[in-house]
C-alpha positions in Angstrom: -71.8 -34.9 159.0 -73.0 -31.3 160.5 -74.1 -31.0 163.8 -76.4 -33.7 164.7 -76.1 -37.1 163.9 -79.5 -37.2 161.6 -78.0 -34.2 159.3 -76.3 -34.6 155.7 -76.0 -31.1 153.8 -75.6 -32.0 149.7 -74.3 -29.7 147.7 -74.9 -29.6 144.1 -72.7 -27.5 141.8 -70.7 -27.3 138.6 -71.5 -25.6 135.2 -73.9 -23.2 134.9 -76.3 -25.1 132.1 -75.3 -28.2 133.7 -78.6 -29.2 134.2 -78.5 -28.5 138.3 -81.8 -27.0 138.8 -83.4 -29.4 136.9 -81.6 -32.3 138.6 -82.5 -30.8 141.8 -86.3 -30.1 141.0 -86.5 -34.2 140.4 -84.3 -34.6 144.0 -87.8 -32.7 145.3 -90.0 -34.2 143.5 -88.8 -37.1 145.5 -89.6 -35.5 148.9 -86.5 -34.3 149.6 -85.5 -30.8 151.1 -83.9 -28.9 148.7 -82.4 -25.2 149.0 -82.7 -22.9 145.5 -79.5 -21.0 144.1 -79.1 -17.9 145.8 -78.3 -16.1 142.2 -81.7 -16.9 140.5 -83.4 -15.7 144.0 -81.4 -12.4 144.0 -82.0 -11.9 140.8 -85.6 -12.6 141.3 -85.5 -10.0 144.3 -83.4 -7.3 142.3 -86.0 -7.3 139.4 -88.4 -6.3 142.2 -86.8 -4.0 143.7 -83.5 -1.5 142.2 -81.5 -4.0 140.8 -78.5 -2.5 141.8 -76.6 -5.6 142.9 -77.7 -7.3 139.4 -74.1 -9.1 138.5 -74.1 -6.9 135.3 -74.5 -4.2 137.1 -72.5 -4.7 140.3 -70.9 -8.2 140.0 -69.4 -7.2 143.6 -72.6 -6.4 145.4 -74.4 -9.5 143.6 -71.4 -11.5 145.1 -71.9 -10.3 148.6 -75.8 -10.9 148.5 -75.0 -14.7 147.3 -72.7 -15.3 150.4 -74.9 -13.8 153.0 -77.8 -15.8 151.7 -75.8 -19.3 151.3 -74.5 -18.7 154.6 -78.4 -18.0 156.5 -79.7 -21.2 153.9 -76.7 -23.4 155.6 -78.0 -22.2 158.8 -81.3 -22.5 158.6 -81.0 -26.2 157.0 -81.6 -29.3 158.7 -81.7 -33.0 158.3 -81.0 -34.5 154.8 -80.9 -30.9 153.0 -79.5 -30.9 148.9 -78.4 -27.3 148.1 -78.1 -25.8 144.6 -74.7 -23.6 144.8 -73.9 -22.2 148.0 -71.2 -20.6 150.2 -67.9 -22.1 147.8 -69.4 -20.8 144.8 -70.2 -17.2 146.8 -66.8 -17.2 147.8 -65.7 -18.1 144.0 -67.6 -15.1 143.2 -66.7 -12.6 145.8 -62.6 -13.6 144.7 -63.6 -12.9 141.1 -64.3 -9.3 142.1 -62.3 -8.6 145.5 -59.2 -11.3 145.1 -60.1 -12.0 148.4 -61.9 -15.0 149.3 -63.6 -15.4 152.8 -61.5 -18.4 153.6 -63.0 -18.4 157.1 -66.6 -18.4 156.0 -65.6 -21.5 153.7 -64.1 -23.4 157.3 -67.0 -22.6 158.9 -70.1 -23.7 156.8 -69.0 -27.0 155.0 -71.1 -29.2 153.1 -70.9 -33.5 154.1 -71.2 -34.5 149.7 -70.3 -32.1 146.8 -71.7 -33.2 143.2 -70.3 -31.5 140.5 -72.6 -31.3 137.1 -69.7 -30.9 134.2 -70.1 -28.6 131.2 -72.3 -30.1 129.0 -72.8 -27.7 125.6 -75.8 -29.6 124.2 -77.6 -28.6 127.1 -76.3 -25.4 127.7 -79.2 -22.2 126.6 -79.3 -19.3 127.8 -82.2 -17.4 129.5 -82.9 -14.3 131.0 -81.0 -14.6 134.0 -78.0 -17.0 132.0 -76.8 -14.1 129.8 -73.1 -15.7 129.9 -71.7 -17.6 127.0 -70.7 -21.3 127.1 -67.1 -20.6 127.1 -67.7 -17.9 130.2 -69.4 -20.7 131.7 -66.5 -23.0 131.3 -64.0 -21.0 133.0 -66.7 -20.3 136.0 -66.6 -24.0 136.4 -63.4 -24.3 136.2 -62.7 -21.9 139.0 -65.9 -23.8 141.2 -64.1 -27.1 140.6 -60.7 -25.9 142.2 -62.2 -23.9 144.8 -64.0 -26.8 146.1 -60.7 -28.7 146.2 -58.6 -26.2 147.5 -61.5 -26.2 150.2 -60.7 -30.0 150.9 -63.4 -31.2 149.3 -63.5 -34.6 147.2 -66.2 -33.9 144.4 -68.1 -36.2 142.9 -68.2 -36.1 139.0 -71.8 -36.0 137.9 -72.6 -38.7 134.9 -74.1 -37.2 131.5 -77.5 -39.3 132.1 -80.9 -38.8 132.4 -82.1 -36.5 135.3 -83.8 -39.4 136.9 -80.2 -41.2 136.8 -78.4 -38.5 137.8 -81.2 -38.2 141.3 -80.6 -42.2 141.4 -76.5 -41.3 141.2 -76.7 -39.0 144.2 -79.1 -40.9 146.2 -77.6 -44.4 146.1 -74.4 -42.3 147.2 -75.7 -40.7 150.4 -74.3 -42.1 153.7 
C-alpha cells in the first residue's frame, strides 16, 4: 500500500485499443477516483497550444511530458485512486527514444495492483489521437508487459469480457 494505510493506487494498462479508457470510465461511473492517461491529455494540450511535443512530431519531448505528468498525478492521488497508464509506461516511452529508462523514478512512484488489458484486434480502431497500427500496438504492449515485470510487478491479466465484468474483475480483486 502507499503511504497511509486507507490508500490503494490501481494502475490500469496494456494495449493501446484494449478497451482501458472505456473500462475505466465504468470504474467512475461507479464513484471511484480515477486519473486520465497522460498521452490523450498532452495531446489535448499540444492541439492547443504548438504541438511540438506531439509524439509524431517529437516522440522524445511527448515522452518527457508523459513522465512529469504521471509522476505529479501519483503525487497528487490519494485514497482508492485507479490510473489509466502512468509512470512504467512514461518510462517505457522515454527508453523507446533515449535507451535510458529512469529506473529511479520507477522505485520511487509504485503502483499497489497493475491490470493489464491484452491486445484485443476486434476492438482495436483507430482515432485521431490512435494513429498507430495494430501490430505497432502489439509490440508497445509487449514492451509495457515486461517493463512492468522487470519493475517487480505481478500483473493481472485482464479477461476479454464485458466492461461491466472487467470493473467487477478489478473490484472483487482490490485488498
Amino acid at each position: 500500500m502507499q503511504s497511509g494505510a486507507t490508500s490503494c493506487f490501481v494502475m490500469i494498462s496494456g494495449c493501446s485499443g484494449g478497451g482501458k479508457s472505456t473500462l475505466l470510465a465504468e470504474i467512475a461511473r461507479r464513484n471511484n477516483v480515477v486519473v486520465e492517461e497522460p498521452g490523450r491529455r498532452i495531446l489535448a494540450e499540444e492541439r492547443a497550444g504548438d504541438g511540438r511535443a506531439l509524439p509524431w512530431v517529437d516522440a522524445g519531448a511527448f515522452a518527457r511530458r508523459a513522465l512529469a505528468m504521471s509522476v505529479a498525478d501519483h503525487e497528487a492521488a490519494r485514497g482508492l485512486t485507479f490510473f489509466d497508464r502512468g509512470v512504467v509506461d512514461a518510462a517505457v516511452a522515454i527508453a523507446a527514444t533515449s535507451g535510458k529508462p529512469p529506473s529511479s523514478i520507477l522505485a520511487r512512484y509504485r503502483y499497489d495492483m497493475v491490470f493489464l488489458a491484452p491486445a484485443w484486434p476486434e476492438i482495436y480502431v483507430n482515432d485521431a489521437d490512435r494513429r498507430h497500427s495494430l501490430e505497432t500496438a502489439l509490440l508497445d504492449y509487449e514492451r509495457v508487459r515486461q517493463a512492468y515485470i522487470d519493475a517487480d510487478y505481478d500483473p493481472i491479466l485482464l479477461p476479454r469480457e464485458t466492461v461491466a465484468a472487467r470493473a467487477d474483475f478489478i473490484l472483487a480483486r482490490l485488498p
